[in-house]
C-alpha positions in Angstrom: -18.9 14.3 21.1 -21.8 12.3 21.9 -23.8 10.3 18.8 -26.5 12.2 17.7 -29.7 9.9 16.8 -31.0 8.8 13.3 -34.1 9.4 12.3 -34.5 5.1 11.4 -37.1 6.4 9.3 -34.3 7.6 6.8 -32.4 5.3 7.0 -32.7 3.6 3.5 -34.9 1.0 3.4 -34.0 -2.2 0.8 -32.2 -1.8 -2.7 -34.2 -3.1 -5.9 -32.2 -3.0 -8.7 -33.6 -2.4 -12.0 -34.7 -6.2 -13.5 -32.2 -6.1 -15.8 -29.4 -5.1 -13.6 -29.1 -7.8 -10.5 -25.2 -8.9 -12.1 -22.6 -7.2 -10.4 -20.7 -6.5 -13.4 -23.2 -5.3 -15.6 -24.7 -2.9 -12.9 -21.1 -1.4 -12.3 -20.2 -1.1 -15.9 -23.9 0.2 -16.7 -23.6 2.9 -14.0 -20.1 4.0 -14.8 -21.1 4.6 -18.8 -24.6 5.4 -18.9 -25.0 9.3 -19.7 -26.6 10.9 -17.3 -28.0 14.9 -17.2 -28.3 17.5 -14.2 -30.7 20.4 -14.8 -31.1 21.5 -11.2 -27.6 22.4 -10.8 -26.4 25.5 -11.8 -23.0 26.5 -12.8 -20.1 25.3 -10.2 -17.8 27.5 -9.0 -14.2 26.4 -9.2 -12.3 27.2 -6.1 -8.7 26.0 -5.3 -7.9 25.5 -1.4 -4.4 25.0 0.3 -3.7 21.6 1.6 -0.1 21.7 2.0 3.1 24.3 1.3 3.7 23.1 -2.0 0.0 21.8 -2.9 -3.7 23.1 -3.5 -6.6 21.1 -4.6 -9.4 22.0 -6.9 -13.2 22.0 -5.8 -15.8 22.8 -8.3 -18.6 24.1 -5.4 -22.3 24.8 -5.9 -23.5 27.2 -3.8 -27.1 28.1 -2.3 -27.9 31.8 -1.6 -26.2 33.0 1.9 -24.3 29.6 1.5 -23.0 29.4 5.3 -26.6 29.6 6.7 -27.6 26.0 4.8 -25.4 23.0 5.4 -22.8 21.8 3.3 -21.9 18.1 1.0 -18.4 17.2 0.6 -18.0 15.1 -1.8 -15.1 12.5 -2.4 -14.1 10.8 -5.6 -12.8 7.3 -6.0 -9.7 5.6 -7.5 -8.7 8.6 -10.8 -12.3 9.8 -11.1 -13.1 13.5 -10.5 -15.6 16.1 -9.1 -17.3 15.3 -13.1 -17.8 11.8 -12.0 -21.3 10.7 -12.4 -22.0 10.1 -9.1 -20.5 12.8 -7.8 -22.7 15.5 -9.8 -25.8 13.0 -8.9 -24.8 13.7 -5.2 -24.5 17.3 -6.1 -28.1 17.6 -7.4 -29.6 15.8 -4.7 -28.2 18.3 -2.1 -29.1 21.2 -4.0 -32.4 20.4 -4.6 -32.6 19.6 -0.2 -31.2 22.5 0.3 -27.7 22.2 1.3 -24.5 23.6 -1.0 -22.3 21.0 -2.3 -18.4 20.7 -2.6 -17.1 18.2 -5.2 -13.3 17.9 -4.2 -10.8 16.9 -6.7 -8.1 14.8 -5.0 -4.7 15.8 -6.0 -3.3 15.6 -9.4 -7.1 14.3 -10.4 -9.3 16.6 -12.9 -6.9 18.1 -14.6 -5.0 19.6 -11.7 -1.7 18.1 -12.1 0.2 21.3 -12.2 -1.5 22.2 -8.5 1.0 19.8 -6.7 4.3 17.4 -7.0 2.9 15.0 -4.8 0.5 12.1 -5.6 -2.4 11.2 -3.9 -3.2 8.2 -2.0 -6.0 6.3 -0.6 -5.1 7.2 3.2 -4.2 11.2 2.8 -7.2 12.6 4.9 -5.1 15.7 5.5 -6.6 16.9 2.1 -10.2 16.7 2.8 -9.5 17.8 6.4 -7.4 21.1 5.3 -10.9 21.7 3.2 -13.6 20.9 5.6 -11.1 23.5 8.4 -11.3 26.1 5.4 -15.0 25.7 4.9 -15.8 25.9 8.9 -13.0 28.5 9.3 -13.3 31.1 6.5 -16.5 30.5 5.3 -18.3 29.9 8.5 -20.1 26.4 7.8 -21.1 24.7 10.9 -22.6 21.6 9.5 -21.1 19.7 6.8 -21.2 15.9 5.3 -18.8 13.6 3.7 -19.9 11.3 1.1 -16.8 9.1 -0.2 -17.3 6.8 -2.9 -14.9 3.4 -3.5 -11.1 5.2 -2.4 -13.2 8.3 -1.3 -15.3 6.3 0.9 -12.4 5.1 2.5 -11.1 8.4 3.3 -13.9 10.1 4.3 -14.8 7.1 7.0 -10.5 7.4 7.8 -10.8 10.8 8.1 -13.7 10.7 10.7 -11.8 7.3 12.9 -8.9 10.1 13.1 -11.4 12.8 14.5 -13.2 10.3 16.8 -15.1 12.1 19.8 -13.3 15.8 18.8 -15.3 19.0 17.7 -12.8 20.4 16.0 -14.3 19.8 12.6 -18.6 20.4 11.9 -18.2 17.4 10.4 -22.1 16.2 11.6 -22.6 12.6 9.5 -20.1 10.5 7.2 -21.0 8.1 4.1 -19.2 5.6 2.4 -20.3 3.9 -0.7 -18.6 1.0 -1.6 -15.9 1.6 0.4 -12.3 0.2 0.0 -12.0 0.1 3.8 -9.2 -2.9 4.2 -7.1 -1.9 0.7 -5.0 -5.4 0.9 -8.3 -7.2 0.3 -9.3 -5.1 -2.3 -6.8 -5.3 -4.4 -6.5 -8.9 -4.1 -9.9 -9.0 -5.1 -9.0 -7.1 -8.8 -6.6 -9.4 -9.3 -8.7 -12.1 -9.6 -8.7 -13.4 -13.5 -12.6 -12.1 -13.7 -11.9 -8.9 -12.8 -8.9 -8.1 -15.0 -10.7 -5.6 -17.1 -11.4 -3.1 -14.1 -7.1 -3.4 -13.4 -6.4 -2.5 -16.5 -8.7 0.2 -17.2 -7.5 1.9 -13.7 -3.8 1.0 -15.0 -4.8 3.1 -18.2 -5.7 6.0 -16.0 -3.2 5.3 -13.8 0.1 5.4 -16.1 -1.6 8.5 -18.5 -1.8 10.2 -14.9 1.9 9.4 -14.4 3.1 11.0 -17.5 1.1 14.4 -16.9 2.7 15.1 -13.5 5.8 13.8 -15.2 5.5 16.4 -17.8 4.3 19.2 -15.3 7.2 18.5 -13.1 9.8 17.9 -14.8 12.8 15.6 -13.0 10.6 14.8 -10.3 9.2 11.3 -11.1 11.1 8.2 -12.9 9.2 6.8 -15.8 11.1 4.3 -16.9 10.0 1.3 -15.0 6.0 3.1 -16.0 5.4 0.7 -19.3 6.1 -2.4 -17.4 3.8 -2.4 -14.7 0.1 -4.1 -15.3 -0.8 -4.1 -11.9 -2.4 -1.5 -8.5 -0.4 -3.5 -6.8 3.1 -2.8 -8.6 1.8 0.8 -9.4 1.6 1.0 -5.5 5.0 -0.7 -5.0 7.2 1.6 -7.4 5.3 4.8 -7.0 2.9 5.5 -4.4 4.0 3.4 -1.5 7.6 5.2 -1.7 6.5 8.7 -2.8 4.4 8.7 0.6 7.0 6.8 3.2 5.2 3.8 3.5 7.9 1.4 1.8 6.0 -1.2 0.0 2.8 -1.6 -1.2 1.9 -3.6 1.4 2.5 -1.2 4.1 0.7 1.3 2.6 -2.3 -0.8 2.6 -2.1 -1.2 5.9 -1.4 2.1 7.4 -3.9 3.8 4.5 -7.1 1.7 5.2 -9.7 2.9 7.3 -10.3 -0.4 8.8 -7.0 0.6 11.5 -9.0 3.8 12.9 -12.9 3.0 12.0 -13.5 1.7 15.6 -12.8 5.2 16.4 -15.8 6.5 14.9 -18.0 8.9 17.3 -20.3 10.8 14.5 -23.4 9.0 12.6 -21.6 7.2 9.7 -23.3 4.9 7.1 -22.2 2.3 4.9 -23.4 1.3 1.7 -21.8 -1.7 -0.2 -23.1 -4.9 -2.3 -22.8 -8.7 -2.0 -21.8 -8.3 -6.0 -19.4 -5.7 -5.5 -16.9 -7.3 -8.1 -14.2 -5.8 -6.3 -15.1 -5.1 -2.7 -15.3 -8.2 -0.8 -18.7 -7.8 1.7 -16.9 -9.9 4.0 -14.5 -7.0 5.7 -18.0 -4.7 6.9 -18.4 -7.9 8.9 -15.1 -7.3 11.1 -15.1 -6.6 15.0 -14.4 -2.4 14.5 -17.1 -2.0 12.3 -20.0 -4.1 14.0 -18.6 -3.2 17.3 -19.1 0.9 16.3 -22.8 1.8 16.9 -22.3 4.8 15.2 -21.7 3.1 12.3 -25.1 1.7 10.1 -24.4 -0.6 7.6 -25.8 -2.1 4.8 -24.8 -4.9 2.3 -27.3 -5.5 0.0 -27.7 -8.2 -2.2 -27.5 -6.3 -5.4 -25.6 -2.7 -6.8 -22.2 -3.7 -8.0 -19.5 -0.9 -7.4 -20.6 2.5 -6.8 -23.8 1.3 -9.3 -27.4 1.0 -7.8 -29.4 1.9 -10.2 -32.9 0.8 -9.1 -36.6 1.3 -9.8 -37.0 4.4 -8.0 -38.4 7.2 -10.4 -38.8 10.5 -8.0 -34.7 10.4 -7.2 -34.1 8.8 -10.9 -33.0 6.0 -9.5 -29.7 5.8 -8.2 -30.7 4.8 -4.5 -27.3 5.5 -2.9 -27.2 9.2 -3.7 -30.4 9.6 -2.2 -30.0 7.3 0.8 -26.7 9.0 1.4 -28.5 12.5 1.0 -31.6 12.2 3.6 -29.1 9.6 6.0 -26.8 12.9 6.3 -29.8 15.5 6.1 -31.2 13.1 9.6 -27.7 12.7 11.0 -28.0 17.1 11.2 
Protein backbone atom coordinates (compact mmCIF):
# COMPACT_ATOMS: atom_id res chain seq x y z
CA UNK A 1 0.00 0.00 0.00
CA UNK A 2 1.42 3.12 -1.06
CA UNK A 3 0.79 6.59 1.18
CA UNK A 4 -1.98 8.39 -0.03
CA UNK A 5 -1.37 12.29 0.13
CA UNK A 6 -2.89 14.83 2.72
CA UNK A 7 -4.62 17.55 1.70
CA UNK A 8 -1.86 20.02 4.11
CA UNK A 9 -4.67 22.24 3.90
CA UNK A 10 -6.44 20.01 6.64
CA UNK A 11 -4.06 19.32 8.36
CA UNK A 12 -4.81 21.34 11.74
CA UNK A 13 -3.35 24.38 11.90
CA UNK A 14 -2.11 25.68 15.70
CA UNK A 15 -4.05 24.93 19.00
CA UNK A 16 -5.34 28.07 21.09
CA UNK A 17 -6.57 27.06 24.17
CA UNK A 18 -9.22 28.88 25.83
CA UNK A 19 -7.41 31.89 28.13
CA UNK A 20 -8.21 30.37 31.00
CA UNK A 21 -7.16 26.93 30.22
CA UNK A 22 -3.12 27.06 29.13
CA UNK A 23 -2.37 24.61 32.64
CA UNK A 24 -2.12 21.16 31.83
CA UNK A 25 -3.99 20.03 34.76
CA UNK A 26 -6.77 22.30 34.69
CA UNK A 27 -7.37 21.76 30.91
CA UNK A 28 -7.44 17.81 31.51
CA UNK A 29 -9.56 17.92 34.53
CA UNK A 30 -11.85 20.74 32.83
CA UNK A 31 -12.37 18.54 29.68
CA UNK A 32 -12.92 15.29 31.54
CA UNK A 33 -15.90 16.96 33.83
CA UNK A 34 -17.38 19.60 31.92
CA UNK A 35 -21.02 18.45 30.73
CA UNK A 36 -21.20 18.50 27.41
CA UNK A 37 -24.60 17.88 24.92
CA UNK A 38 -24.96 16.17 21.33
CA UNK A 39 -28.12 17.13 19.49
CA UNK A 40 -27.01 16.00 15.97
CA UNK A 41 -26.69 12.46 16.96
CA UNK A 42 -29.45 10.33 16.89
CA UNK A 43 -30.05 7.26 18.86
CA UNK A 44 -26.96 4.63 18.78
CA UNK A 45 -27.51 1.34 17.91
CA UNK A 46 -25.87 -1.18 20.25
CA UNK A 47 -24.39 -4.00 18.44
CA UNK A 48 -22.14 -6.78 20.02
CA UNK A 49 -19.33 -8.32 17.58
CA UNK A 50 -17.13 -11.55 18.13
CA UNK A 51 -13.59 -10.97 18.90
CA UNK A 52 -12.60 -14.22 20.28
CA UNK A 53 -14.38 -17.85 21.19
CA UNK A 54 -15.23 -16.97 24.53
CA UNK A 55 -15.48 -12.99 24.08
CA UNK A 56 -17.70 -10.25 22.23
CA UNK A 57 -17.37 -6.58 22.59
CA UNK A 58 -20.06 -3.96 22.63
CA UNK A 59 -20.27 -1.02 20.08
CA UNK A 60 -22.90 1.55 20.38
CA UNK A 61 -22.87 2.60 16.24
CA UNK A 62 -24.55 5.60 14.58
CA UNK A 63 -25.48 4.94 11.40
CA UNK A 64 -26.18 7.24 8.15
CA UNK A 65 -28.78 6.14 5.61
CA UNK A 66 -27.40 3.11 3.23
CA UNK A 67 -24.55 3.15 5.90
CA UNK A 68 -21.89 1.08 3.69
CA UNK A 69 -22.03 3.70 0.88
CA UNK A 70 -20.53 6.67 3.34
CA UNK A 71 -17.37 5.96 5.27
CA UNK A 72 -17.01 4.84 8.65
CA UNK A 73 -15.17 6.28 12.40
CA UNK A 74 -14.02 3.82 14.75
CA UNK A 75 -13.64 5.07 17.70
CA UNK A 76 -11.23 3.90 20.61
CA UNK A 77 -11.60 4.69 24.29
CA UNK A 78 -8.82 5.15 26.76
CA UNK A 79 -7.61 3.72 30.11
CA UNK A 80 -11.64 2.39 31.78
CA UNK A 81 -13.55 5.03 29.78
CA UNK A 82 -16.29 3.90 27.39
CA UNK A 83 -18.12 4.56 23.95
CA UNK A 84 -20.15 7.44 26.66
CA UNK A 85 -16.86 9.16 27.06
CA UNK A 86 -17.05 12.73 26.22
CA UNK A 87 -14.84 12.68 23.60
CA UNK A 88 -15.84 9.85 22.12
CA UNK A 89 -19.64 11.07 21.41
CA UNK A 90 -17.82 14.58 20.46
CA UNK A 91 -15.94 12.38 17.73
CA UNK A 92 -19.32 10.81 17.01
CA UNK A 93 -21.12 14.06 16.21
CA UNK A 94 -18.49 15.42 14.23
CA UNK A 95 -18.65 12.48 11.76
CA UNK A 96 -22.10 12.43 11.54
CA UNK A 97 -22.62 15.78 10.85
CA UNK A 98 -19.48 15.14 7.73
CA UNK A 99 -21.15 12.52 6.63
CA UNK A 100 -19.62 9.36 7.71
CA UNK A 101 -21.27 6.65 10.32
CA UNK A 102 -19.51 6.25 13.47
CA UNK A 103 -18.63 3.13 15.68
CA UNK A 104 -17.84 3.83 19.40
CA UNK A 105 -16.15 0.49 20.55
CA UNK A 106 -16.22 -0.52 24.03
CA UNK A 107 -13.05 -2.38 24.89
CA UNK A 108 -13.60 -5.53 26.84
CA UNK A 109 -15.12 -5.66 30.26
CA UNK A 110 -15.50 -1.55 29.74
CA UNK A 111 -19.27 -0.03 29.71
CA UNK A 112 -20.87 -2.30 31.45
CA UNK A 113 -19.99 -5.40 29.48
CA UNK A 114 -18.28 -7.38 31.96
CA UNK A 115 -20.45 -10.43 31.45
CA UNK A 116 -19.40 -10.36 27.47
CA UNK A 117 -15.91 -11.93 28.34
CA UNK A 118 -13.47 -13.66 31.13
CA UNK A 119 -10.59 -11.93 29.80
CA UNK A 120 -9.33 -8.46 30.54
CA UNK A 121 -8.27 -5.98 28.30
CA UNK A 122 -5.05 -4.53 27.75
CA UNK A 123 -3.39 -1.66 26.19
CA UNK A 124 -1.68 -3.85 23.30
CA UNK A 125 -4.86 -6.29 22.31
CA UNK A 126 -5.36 -4.94 18.63
CA UNK A 127 -7.02 -8.18 17.86
CA UNK A 128 -10.22 -6.50 19.26
CA UNK A 129 -10.48 -3.55 17.09
CA UNK A 130 -9.16 -5.68 14.19
CA UNK A 131 -11.81 -8.58 14.58
CA UNK A 132 -14.36 -5.30 14.34
CA UNK A 133 -12.94 -3.33 11.51
CA UNK A 134 -12.86 -7.27 9.42
CA UNK A 135 -16.61 -7.45 10.47
CA UNK A 136 -17.47 -4.00 9.34
CA UNK A 137 -15.46 -4.49 5.82
CA UNK A 138 -16.61 -8.12 5.60
CA UNK A 139 -20.40 -8.29 6.57
CA UNK A 140 -21.26 -4.95 6.27
CA UNK A 141 -19.35 -4.02 3.18
CA UNK A 142 -17.44 -0.79 4.41
CA UNK A 143 -14.50 0.04 2.30
CA UNK A 144 -13.30 3.08 4.00
CA UNK A 145 -12.95 3.35 7.63
CA UNK A 146 -10.91 5.56 10.38
CA UNK A 147 -9.50 4.92 13.73
CA UNK A 148 -9.40 7.54 16.18
CA UNK A 149 -7.74 6.24 19.58
CA UNK A 150 -7.65 8.44 22.45
CA UNK A 151 -4.76 8.05 25.45
CA UNK A 152 -4.64 3.74 25.66
CA UNK A 153 -6.94 3.79 22.47
CA UNK A 154 -4.58 5.90 20.67
CA UNK A 155 -2.02 3.49 21.32
CA UNK A 156 -3.91 0.76 19.88
CA UNK A 157 -5.28 2.11 17.01
CA UNK A 158 -1.56 3.51 15.90
CA UNK A 159 -0.33 -0.56 17.19
CA UNK A 160 -2.89 -1.86 15.26
CA UNK A 161 -1.97 -0.07 11.99
CA UNK A 162 2.33 -0.77 12.68
CA UNK A 163 0.91 -4.55 12.59
CA UNK A 164 -0.93 -3.96 9.23
CA UNK A 165 1.96 -1.95 7.64
CA UNK A 166 1.87 -1.88 3.71
CA UNK A 167 -1.24 -4.86 3.78
CA UNK A 168 -4.79 -4.23 2.20
CA UNK A 169 -6.30 -6.56 4.09
CA UNK A 170 -8.16 -4.09 6.27
CA UNK A 171 -9.99 -0.50 4.53
CA UNK A 172 -8.45 0.91 7.14
CA UNK A 173 -7.67 4.45 5.03
CA UNK A 174 -6.18 7.00 7.86
CA UNK A 175 -5.33 6.45 11.74
CA UNK A 176 -5.41 9.14 14.77
CA UNK A 177 -4.04 9.17 18.00
CA UNK A 178 -4.71 11.69 20.59
CA UNK A 179 -2.55 11.81 23.37
CA UNK A 180 -1.29 8.61 22.83
CA UNK A 181 0.43 6.28 25.40
CA UNK A 182 2.74 5.02 22.72
CA UNK A 183 5.94 3.93 24.99
CA UNK A 184 3.63 2.54 28.23
CA UNK A 185 6.95 2.28 30.64
CA UNK A 186 7.25 6.05 30.27
CA UNK A 187 3.89 6.69 30.94
CA UNK A 188 3.43 5.18 33.76
CA UNK A 189 6.39 6.45 35.26
CA UNK A 190 5.20 9.63 34.45
CA UNK A 191 1.74 9.07 36.93
CA UNK A 192 3.80 8.14 39.42
CA UNK A 193 5.29 11.26 39.82
CA UNK A 194 4.10 12.88 43.41
CA UNK A 195 2.03 15.74 41.19
CA UNK A 196 0.20 13.45 39.40
CA UNK A 197 -1.00 11.07 42.16
CA UNK A 198 -4.63 12.10 41.83
CA UNK A 199 -4.97 10.81 38.09
CA UNK A 200 -3.44 7.07 39.73
CA UNK A 201 -5.71 6.93 42.10
CA UNK A 202 -8.77 7.83 40.32
CA UNK A 203 -7.76 5.11 37.50
CA UNK A 204 -7.07 2.71 40.63
CA UNK A 205 -10.75 3.55 41.64
CA UNK A 206 -11.96 2.47 38.34
CA UNK A 207 -9.59 -0.05 38.13
CA UNK A 208 -10.23 -2.31 41.35
CA UNK A 209 -14.42 -1.47 41.10
CA UNK A 210 -13.68 -3.07 37.46
CA UNK A 211 -12.05 -6.04 39.19
CA UNK A 212 -14.78 -6.97 41.37
CA UNK A 213 -17.53 -6.86 38.58
CA UNK A 214 -15.76 -9.43 36.41
CA UNK A 215 -15.10 -11.08 39.72
CA UNK A 216 -18.70 -11.27 40.40
CA UNK A 217 -19.64 -12.14 36.76
CA UNK A 218 -17.23 -14.94 36.67
CA UNK A 219 -17.13 -16.46 39.51
CA UNK A 220 -13.64 -18.47 40.53
CA UNK A 221 -11.89 -17.00 37.76
CA UNK A 222 -9.95 -13.98 39.25
CA UNK A 223 -8.13 -13.78 42.85
CA UNK A 224 -9.11 -10.75 44.81
CA UNK A 225 -7.35 -10.97 47.66
CA UNK A 226 -4.18 -9.13 46.96
CA UNK A 227 -7.06 -6.25 45.09
CA UNK A 228 -7.21 -3.84 48.35
CA UNK A 229 -3.53 -3.58 48.61
CA UNK A 230 -2.46 -2.39 45.39
CA UNK A 231 -2.29 1.73 44.85
CA UNK A 232 -0.59 1.59 41.84
CA UNK A 233 -1.01 0.88 37.33
CA UNK A 234 2.03 -0.35 37.85
CA UNK A 235 1.23 -3.19 40.56
CA UNK A 236 -2.36 -3.46 38.99
CA UNK A 237 -0.36 -4.47 35.84
CA UNK A 238 2.01 -6.74 37.74
CA UNK A 239 -0.62 -8.95 39.63
CA UNK A 240 -3.40 -8.94 37.08
CA UNK A 241 -2.90 -7.89 33.64
CA UNK A 242 0.59 -8.63 32.82
CA UNK A 243 -0.09 -12.48 33.93
CA UNK A 244 -3.71 -12.77 32.69
CA UNK A 245 -2.22 -11.91 29.04
CA UNK A 246 1.36 -14.03 29.09
CA UNK A 247 3.53 -11.20 29.35
CA UNK A 248 5.02 -12.03 32.95
CA UNK A 249 5.62 -8.75 34.60
CA UNK A 250 4.50 -5.50 34.21
CA UNK A 251 7.32 -4.55 32.56
CA UNK A 252 7.21 -6.86 29.80
CA UNK A 253 3.94 -6.00 29.07
CA UNK A 254 4.84 -2.54 28.56
CA UNK A 255 7.19 -3.41 26.28
CA UNK A 256 5.55 -5.87 24.01
CA UNK A 257 2.03 -3.68 24.37
CA UNK A 258 3.43 -0.25 23.20
CA UNK A 259 3.03 0.90 19.82
CA UNK A 260 6.36 2.47 19.85
CA UNK A 261 7.92 -1.51 18.88
CA UNK A 262 5.70 -1.61 15.44
CA UNK A 263 4.93 2.34 14.68
CA UNK A 264 7.91 2.44 12.14
CA UNK A 265 5.81 0.10 10.42
CA UNK A 266 3.29 2.41 9.58
CA UNK A 267 2.29 2.63 5.69
CA UNK A 268 -1.34 4.50 5.91
CA UNK A 269 -1.70 8.47 6.72
CA UNK A 270 -1.57 8.56 10.56
CA UNK A 271 -1.68 11.70 12.74
CA UNK A 272 -0.63 12.48 16.16
CA UNK A 273 -1.95 14.81 18.48
CA UNK A 274 -0.31 15.33 21.94
CA UNK A 275 0.65 18.40 24.37
CA UNK A 276 3.84 19.74 25.89
CA UNK A 277 1.50 19.80 29.32
CA UNK A 278 0.29 16.43 28.90
CA UNK A 279 0.60 15.72 32.80
CA UNK A 280 1.06 12.24 31.97
CA UNK A 281 2.36 11.77 28.45
CA UNK A 282 5.87 12.75 28.29
CA UNK A 283 6.20 14.84 24.62
CA UNK A 284 9.66 13.57 24.57
CA UNK A 285 8.82 9.82 23.05
CA UNK A 286 6.96 11.43 19.59
CA UNK A 287 10.51 12.66 19.24
CA UNK A 288 12.04 9.02 18.84
CA UNK A 289 13.75 7.64 15.51
CA UNK A 290 10.36 5.29 14.44
CA UNK A 291 8.10 7.99 14.67
CA UNK A 292 10.08 10.99 12.91
CA UNK A 293 11.62 8.51 10.55
CA UNK A 294 7.73 7.34 9.39
CA UNK A 295 6.58 9.98 6.86
CA UNK A 296 3.30 8.75 7.07
CA UNK A 297 3.11 9.76 10.32
CA UNK A 298 2.19 13.82 11.03
CA UNK A 299 2.72 14.96 14.26
CA UNK A 300 1.98 17.57 16.44
CA UNK A 301 2.91 18.62 19.95
CA UNK A 302 1.48 21.61 20.87
CA UNK A 303 2.31 23.80 23.54
CA UNK A 304 -1.04 23.64 25.23
CA UNK A 305 -4.23 20.77 25.69
CA UNK A 306 -3.40 18.62 28.62
CA UNK A 307 -4.67 14.88 28.25
CA UNK A 308 -7.17 14.21 25.75
CA UNK A 309 -8.41 18.11 26.72
CA UNK A 310 -8.15 20.91 24.02
CA UNK A 311 -10.65 22.93 24.58
CA UNK A 312 -9.90 26.16 22.52
CA UNK A 313 -11.55 29.25 21.17
CA UNK A 314 -13.01 27.74 18.16
CA UNK A 315 -16.97 28.34 18.13
CA UNK A 316 -18.22 26.53 14.68
CA UNK A 317 -16.73 22.88 16.09
CA UNK A 318 -17.51 24.10 19.89
CA UNK A 319 -14.31 24.01 20.57
CA UNK A 320 -12.67 20.89 21.16
CA UNK A 321 -9.94 21.24 18.29
CA UNK A 322 -8.76 17.54 18.36
CA UNK A 323 -12.16 16.00 17.36
CA UNK A 324 -12.33 18.22 14.59
CA UNK A 325 -8.67 18.07 13.40
CA UNK A 326 -8.93 14.27 13.76
CA UNK A 327 -12.24 14.40 11.75
CA UNK A 328 -11.23 16.54 8.40
CA UNK A 329 -7.30 14.90 8.90
CA UNK A 330 -9.17 11.34 8.24
CA UNK A 331 -11.97 12.82 5.93
CA UNK A 332 -8.42 14.19 3.60
CA UNK A 333 -6.57 10.94 4.34
CA UNK A 334 -9.90 9.17 2.12
Amino acid sequence: MSIAPVDSALVPPAFVPRRWLSNGHVMSVFAWGRTRRFPALPAPAPRRFRVADDSEVLAQCYWQADPSRHPVLVALHGLEGSARAHYMLGLAEKAFRLGWSAVLLNQRNCGGTESLSPRLYHSGLTTDPAAVVRELAERDGFDRIGLVGYSLGGNLALRLCGELGASSDLPVRGVVGVSPTIDLASCVRAIERRVNLPYQWNFMRQLRARMRRMAAAWPGAFDLTPLDGIWTIRRFDDVYTAPHHGFGDAANYYFQASAMRVIEGIRRPALILTAGDDPFVPASQFSETPVTGNPAITVRVERHGGHCGFVGQGTDDDGYWAESAAVRFLAAAM
